[in-house]
Each structure stands twice: as structure tokens, then as C-alpha cells.
Legacy VTK file of the C-alpha trace (Angstrom):
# vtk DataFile Version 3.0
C-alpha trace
ASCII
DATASET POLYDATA
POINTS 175 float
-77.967 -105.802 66.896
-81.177 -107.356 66.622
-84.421 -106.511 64.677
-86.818 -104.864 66.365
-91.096 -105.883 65.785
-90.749 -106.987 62.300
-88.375 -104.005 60.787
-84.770 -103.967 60.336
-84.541 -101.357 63.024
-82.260 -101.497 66.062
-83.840 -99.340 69.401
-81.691 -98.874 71.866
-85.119 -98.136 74.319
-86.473 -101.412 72.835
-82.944 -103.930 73.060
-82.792 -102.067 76.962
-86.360 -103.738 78.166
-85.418 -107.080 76.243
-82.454 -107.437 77.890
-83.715 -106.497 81.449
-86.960 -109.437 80.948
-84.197 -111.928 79.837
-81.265 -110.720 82.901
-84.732 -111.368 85.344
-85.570 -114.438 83.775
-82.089 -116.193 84.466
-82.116 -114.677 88.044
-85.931 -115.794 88.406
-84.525 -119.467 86.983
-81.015 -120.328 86.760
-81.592 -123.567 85.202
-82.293 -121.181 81.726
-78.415 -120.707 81.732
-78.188 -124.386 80.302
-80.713 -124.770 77.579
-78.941 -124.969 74.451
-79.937 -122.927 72.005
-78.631 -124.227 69.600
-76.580 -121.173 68.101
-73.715 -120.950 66.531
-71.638 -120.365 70.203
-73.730 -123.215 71.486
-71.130 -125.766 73.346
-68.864 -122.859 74.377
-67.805 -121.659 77.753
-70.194 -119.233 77.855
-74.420 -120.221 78.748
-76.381 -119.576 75.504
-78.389 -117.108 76.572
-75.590 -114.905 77.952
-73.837 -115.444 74.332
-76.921 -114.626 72.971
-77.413 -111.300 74.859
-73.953 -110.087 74.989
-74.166 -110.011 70.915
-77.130 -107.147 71.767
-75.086 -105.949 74.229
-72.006 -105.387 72.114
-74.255 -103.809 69.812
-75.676 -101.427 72.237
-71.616 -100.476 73.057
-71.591 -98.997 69.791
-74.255 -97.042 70.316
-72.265 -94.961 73.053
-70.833 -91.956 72.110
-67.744 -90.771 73.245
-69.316 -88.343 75.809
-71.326 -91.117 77.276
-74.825 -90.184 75.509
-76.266 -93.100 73.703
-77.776 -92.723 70.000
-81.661 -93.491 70.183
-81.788 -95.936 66.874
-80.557 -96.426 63.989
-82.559 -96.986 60.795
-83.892 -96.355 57.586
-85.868 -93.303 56.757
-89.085 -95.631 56.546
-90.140 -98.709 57.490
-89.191 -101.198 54.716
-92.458 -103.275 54.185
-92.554 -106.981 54.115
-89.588 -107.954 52.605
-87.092 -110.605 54.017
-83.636 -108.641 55.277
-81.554 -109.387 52.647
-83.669 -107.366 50.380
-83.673 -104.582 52.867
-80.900 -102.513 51.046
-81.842 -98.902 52.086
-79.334 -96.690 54.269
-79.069 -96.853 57.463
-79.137 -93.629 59.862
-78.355 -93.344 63.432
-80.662 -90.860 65.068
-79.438 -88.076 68.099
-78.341 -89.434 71.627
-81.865 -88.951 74.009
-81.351 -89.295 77.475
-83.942 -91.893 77.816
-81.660 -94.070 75.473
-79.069 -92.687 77.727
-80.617 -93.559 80.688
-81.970 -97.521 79.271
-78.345 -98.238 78.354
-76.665 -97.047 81.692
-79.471 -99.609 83.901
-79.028 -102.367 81.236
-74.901 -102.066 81.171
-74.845 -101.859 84.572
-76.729 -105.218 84.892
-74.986 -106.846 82.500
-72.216 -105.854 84.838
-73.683 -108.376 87.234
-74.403 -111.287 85.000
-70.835 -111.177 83.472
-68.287 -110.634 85.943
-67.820 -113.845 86.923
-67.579 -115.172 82.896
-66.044 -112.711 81.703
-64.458 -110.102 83.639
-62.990 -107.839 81.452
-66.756 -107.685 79.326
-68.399 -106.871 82.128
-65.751 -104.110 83.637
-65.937 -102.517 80.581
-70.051 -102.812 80.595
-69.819 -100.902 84.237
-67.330 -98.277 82.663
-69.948 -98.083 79.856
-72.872 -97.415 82.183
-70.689 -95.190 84.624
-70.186 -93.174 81.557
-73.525 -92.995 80.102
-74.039 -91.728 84.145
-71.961 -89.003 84.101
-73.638 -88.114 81.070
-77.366 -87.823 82.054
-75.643 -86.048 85.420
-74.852 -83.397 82.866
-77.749 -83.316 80.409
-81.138 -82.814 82.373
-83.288 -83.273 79.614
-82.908 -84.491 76.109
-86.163 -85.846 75.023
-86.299 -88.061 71.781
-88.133 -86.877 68.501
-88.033 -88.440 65.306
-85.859 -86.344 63.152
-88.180 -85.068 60.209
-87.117 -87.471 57.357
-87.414 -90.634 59.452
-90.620 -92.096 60.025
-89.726 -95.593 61.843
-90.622 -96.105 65.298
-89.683 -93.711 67.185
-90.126 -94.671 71.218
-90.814 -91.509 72.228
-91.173 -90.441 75.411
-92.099 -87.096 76.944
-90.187 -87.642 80.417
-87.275 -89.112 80.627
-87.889 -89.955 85.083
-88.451 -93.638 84.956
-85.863 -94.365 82.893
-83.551 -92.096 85.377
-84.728 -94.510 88.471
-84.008 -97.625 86.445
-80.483 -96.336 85.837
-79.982 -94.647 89.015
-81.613 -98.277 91.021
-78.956 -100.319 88.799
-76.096 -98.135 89.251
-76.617 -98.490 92.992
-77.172 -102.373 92.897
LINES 1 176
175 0 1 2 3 4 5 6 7 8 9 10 11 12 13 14 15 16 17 18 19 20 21 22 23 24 25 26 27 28 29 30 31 32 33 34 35 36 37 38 39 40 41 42 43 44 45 46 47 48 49 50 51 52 53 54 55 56 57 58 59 60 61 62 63 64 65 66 67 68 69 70 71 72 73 74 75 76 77 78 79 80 81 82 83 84 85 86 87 88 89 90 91 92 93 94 95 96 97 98 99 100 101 102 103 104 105 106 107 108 109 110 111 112 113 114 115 116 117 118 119 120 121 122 123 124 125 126 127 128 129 130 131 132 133 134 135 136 137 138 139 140 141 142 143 144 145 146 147 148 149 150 151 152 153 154 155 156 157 158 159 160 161 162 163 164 165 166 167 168 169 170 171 172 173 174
């Protein structure tokens, strides 16, 4: 997945709200799905910024636990410093599943859901069956608020309610 404000860090919370600006950006200007990029799928059948997002999006996928909760992040313990990421050799941990992660994945699948189908169809059934999933999950989890487990000291997009992120995924789900 990608890097998130300067750390090697990957934020599910974080990649969610990227994705959503860029989805609303190509539906605010379509003529965004034929810059080139110039990446390494540039010239492919695929826009470059839909390349470009689905390789967030298939990183978010692995985020998704089998009973639809979504891991909040994974990281190292601390934040590295300035170093360039090849010299970034600590492990990596994935923290608990939050329902705000949860919740951020299920709105941002279930867009992609929209902005795929008619690319790829089978990526963006199985980003519905993703979000449906994560659904069913927050349906049965009221409440599982993000903390920083005690070791890990990277950002931690915390978040004492997890209600907006519920509407975004419930508003989604229903587009």
C-alpha cells in the first residue's frame, strides 16, 4: 500500500479518505481518467488513475479479515525518522480491526464498486462482496474504537466515535 505523511506506515482510515478525494475527483472531471501518469501500467487498458488506486485498493483487501473487520494499520513500533525506505528495515505489525477502519473500508470498497464495474467486473464484484462483508461486520460489532496498542507509537487515527464513519459506509452501501 502506500506511505502515509512521510512514514512507512499504511492507515487504512488514511488510504479510505485518499481514495474517496480521488473517486470524487474523476466523477467531478472525467477528463482525469486520461492523463498519463506515466507509471509503470501507463498505456494499458485500464485509466492511470484507476491503476493507480486499485494498487491501494488491493492493499486495503488484505487488510480484511476473514470475519469482515478490517485491521486499523500496519507498522513499525515507532516512527522511523528521516531515512529513505529502503533503509527502513524494522518489523512491521498490523494493529486490531476498529470499526472505524471497518466502517472507511466498507464506504471506500463499495465505491470502488462503482468506478470498476464497467473495467473490470470481477475487481469490482469482489470490492462489493468486500464491503458487504466488512457490513455485516460493523452490523455485529457496535463499537470497537481504535487505540494504539502500548508498544506502538505511530500515528494512530484515533477516533472516539465511530458515527460518521457508519453514515459514510451506510450512504455508499445504499448508492
Amino acid at each position: 500500500g502506500w506511505h502515509d505523511a512521510g512514514d512507512y506506515g499504511r492507515y487504512i482510515v488514511a488510504a479510505a479518505v485518499t481514495l474517496a478525494a480521488l473517486f470524487h475527483a474523476i466523477e467531478n472531471d472525467e477528463s482525469l481518467l486520461k492523463v498519463d501518469m506515466q507509471i509503470p501500467e501507463s498505456g494499458q487498458a485500464m485509466p492511470d488513475i484507476l491503476a493507480e488506486i486499485r494498487y491501494e485498493l488491493e492493499w486495503m483487501l488484505k487488510m480484511q479479515a476473514e470475519n469482515g473487520g478490517v485491521y486499523h494499520k500496519v507498522s513499525c513500533y515507532n516512527f522511523p525518522g528521516f531515512v529513505m525506505p529502503e533503509k527502513e528495515t524494522a518489523p512491521l505489525y498490523v494493529t486490531p480491526v476498529s470499526t472505524t477502519a471497518t466502517a472507511d473500508f466498507c464506504a471506500t470498497m463499495a465505491m470502488a464498486y462503482e468506478f470498476y464495474y464497467e473495467i473490470d467486473p470481477t475487481f469490482a464484484e469482489g470490492c462489493l462482496a468486500a464491503a458487504e462483508k466488512a457490513w455485516a461486520f460493523l452490523e455485529a460489532n457496535p463499537n470497537l474504537i481504535f487505540e494504539n496498542p502500548a508498544a506502538i507509537s505511530t500515528g494512530s487515527y484515533e477516533d472516539g466515535s465511530d458515527k460518521d464513519e457508519r453514515y459514510w459506509a451506510a450512504a455508499q452501501m445504499y448508492r
